[in-house]
N, C-alpha and C positions, 0 to 999 in steps of 0.2 A: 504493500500500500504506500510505503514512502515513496517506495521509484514510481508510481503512477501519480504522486501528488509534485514531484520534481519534474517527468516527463509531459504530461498534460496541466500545465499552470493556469489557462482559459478554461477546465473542466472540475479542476480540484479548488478547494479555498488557499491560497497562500498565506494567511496568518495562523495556521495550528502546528503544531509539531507534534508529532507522533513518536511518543517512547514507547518501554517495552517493558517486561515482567520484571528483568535483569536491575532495572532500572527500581521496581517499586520494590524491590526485596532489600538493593541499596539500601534503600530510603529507611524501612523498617530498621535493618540490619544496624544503622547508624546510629538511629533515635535510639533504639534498644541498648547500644554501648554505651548514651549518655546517661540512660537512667540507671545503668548498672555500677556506674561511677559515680554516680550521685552528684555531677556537676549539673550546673542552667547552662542553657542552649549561648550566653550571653559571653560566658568563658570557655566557653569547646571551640577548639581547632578544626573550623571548618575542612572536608575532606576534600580535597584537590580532585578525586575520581568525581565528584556529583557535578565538578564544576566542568569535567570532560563534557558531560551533558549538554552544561548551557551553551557551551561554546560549539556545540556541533562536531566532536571529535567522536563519539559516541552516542545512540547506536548505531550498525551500519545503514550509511544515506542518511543517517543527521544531519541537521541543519543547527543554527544557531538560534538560540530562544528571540534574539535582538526583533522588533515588530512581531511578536508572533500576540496574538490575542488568547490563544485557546492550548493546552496540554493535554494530552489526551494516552490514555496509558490504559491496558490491560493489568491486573493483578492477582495472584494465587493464593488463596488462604487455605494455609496447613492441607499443600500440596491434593485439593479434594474441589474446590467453586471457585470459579472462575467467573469475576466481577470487570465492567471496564470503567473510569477515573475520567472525568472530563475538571482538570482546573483553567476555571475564568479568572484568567490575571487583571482585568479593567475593574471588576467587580470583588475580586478576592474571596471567592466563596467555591467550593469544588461539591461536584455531585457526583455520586456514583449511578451506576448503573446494572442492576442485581435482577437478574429473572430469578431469583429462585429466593423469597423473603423468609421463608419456613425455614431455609437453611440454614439460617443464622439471625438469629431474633438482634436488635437493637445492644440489648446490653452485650451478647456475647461478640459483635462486630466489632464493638466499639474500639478493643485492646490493638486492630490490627489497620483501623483507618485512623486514630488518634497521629501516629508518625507522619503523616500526609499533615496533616491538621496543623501541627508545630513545625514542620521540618519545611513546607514548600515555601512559608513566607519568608524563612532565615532563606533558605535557597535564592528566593526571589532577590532577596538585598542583597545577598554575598557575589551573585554573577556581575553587579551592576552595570547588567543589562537593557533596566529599565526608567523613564521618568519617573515623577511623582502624578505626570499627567498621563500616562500609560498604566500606571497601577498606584491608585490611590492608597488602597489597603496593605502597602508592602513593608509600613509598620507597625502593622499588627501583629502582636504573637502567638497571634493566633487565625487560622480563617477558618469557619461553619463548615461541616461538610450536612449536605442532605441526600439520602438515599430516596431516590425517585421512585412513585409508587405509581400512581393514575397511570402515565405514559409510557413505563414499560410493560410490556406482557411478561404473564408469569407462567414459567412454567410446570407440571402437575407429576410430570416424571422427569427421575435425575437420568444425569448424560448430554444436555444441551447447552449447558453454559458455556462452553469454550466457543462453537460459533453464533451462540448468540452475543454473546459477549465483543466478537468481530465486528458480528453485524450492527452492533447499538453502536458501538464507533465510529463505521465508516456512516451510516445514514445520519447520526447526529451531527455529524462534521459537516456534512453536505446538507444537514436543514430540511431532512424527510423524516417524516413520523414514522414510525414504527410500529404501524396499523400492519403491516404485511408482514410481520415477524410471528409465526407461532409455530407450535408444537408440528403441526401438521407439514410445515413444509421444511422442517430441521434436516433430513438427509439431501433434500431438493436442494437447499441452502451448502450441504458440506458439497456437494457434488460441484454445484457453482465455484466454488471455492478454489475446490483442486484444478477445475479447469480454468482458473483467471491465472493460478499459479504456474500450468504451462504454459498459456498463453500472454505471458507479465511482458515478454516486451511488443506485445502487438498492441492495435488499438482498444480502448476499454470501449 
């Protein structure tokens, strides 16, 4: 999906950057270290690899966060659901994207999007990549995350999270509802998939 938002720039949005899982385990993985040292985010030595990120060196067909509006990231919780991450840098609030809400009730989420929650705003300042007129919110230490309920479908048997999780990505990037995601057409959807995947450098 990244090489078709680089290849096709008239088809695709140019303000979002597309990270990756690698990317939100970092993020976890980081946060996790500081609360295990019992330091604030305010005396931690920022990690040099997150800032690979900003700066487009990472992941491959990165781009540079510098004008991007929108982040947008797949994530894996305790290797089993598969959720996808859209953070709004104009507004400073990140919402996730979760077909499957049974799977993980509110309280029990909470430990594994909390990292996103403290870590993307220190992120946002540390690249400084950004105005205060591109991201008002980027001294906050904190931004909301809300797990979107009305406008995703959900679905009633496990096994569909990883491409629906795709799917809520690329049509939320592109500003289509997600009326034509469900159950019903999840192998219809992985078949599509495989085949964009041989077909990645032709036309979309």
């Amino acid at each position: 999906m990244r090489k078709w938002i680089q290849k096709f720039p008239t088809i695709f949005p140019q303000d979002v950057v597309l990270l990756d899982d690698p990317w939100a385990q970092l993020v976890a993985a980081r946060y996790k270290a500081v609360l295990s040292g019992n330091k604030s985010l305010k005396n931690w030595k920022f990690p040099e690899e997150l800032l690979q990120y900003c700066w487009g060196f990472a992941p491959l067909r990165g781009r540079t966060w510098s004008g991007a509006k929108f982040l947008y990231t797949p994530f894996n919780v305790e290797d089993k659901h598969w959720m996808g991450m859209c953070i709004d840098i104009k507004h400073g609030h990140i919402h996730l994207f979760d077909c499957d809400h049974a799977c993980y009730t509110a309280d029990k989420l909470k430990p594994f999007v909390e990292p996103f929650q403290f870590l993307v705003p220190e992120i946002i300042q540390q690249c400084k990549l950004f105005t205060e007129e591109e991201c008002p919110n980027m001294a906050m230490t904190s931004w909301p995350i809300v797990r979107l309920k009305d406008i995703v479908p959900q679905m009633h048997t496990s096994g569909h999270c990883g491409i629906f999780t795709l799917k809520f990505i690329e049509m939320h990037m592109m500003q289509v509802p997600f009326l034509r995601i469900s159950e019903k057409y999840a192998e219809m959807l992985r078949k599509k998939l495989a085949a964009e995947f041989f077909a990645r450098d032709m036309d979309p």
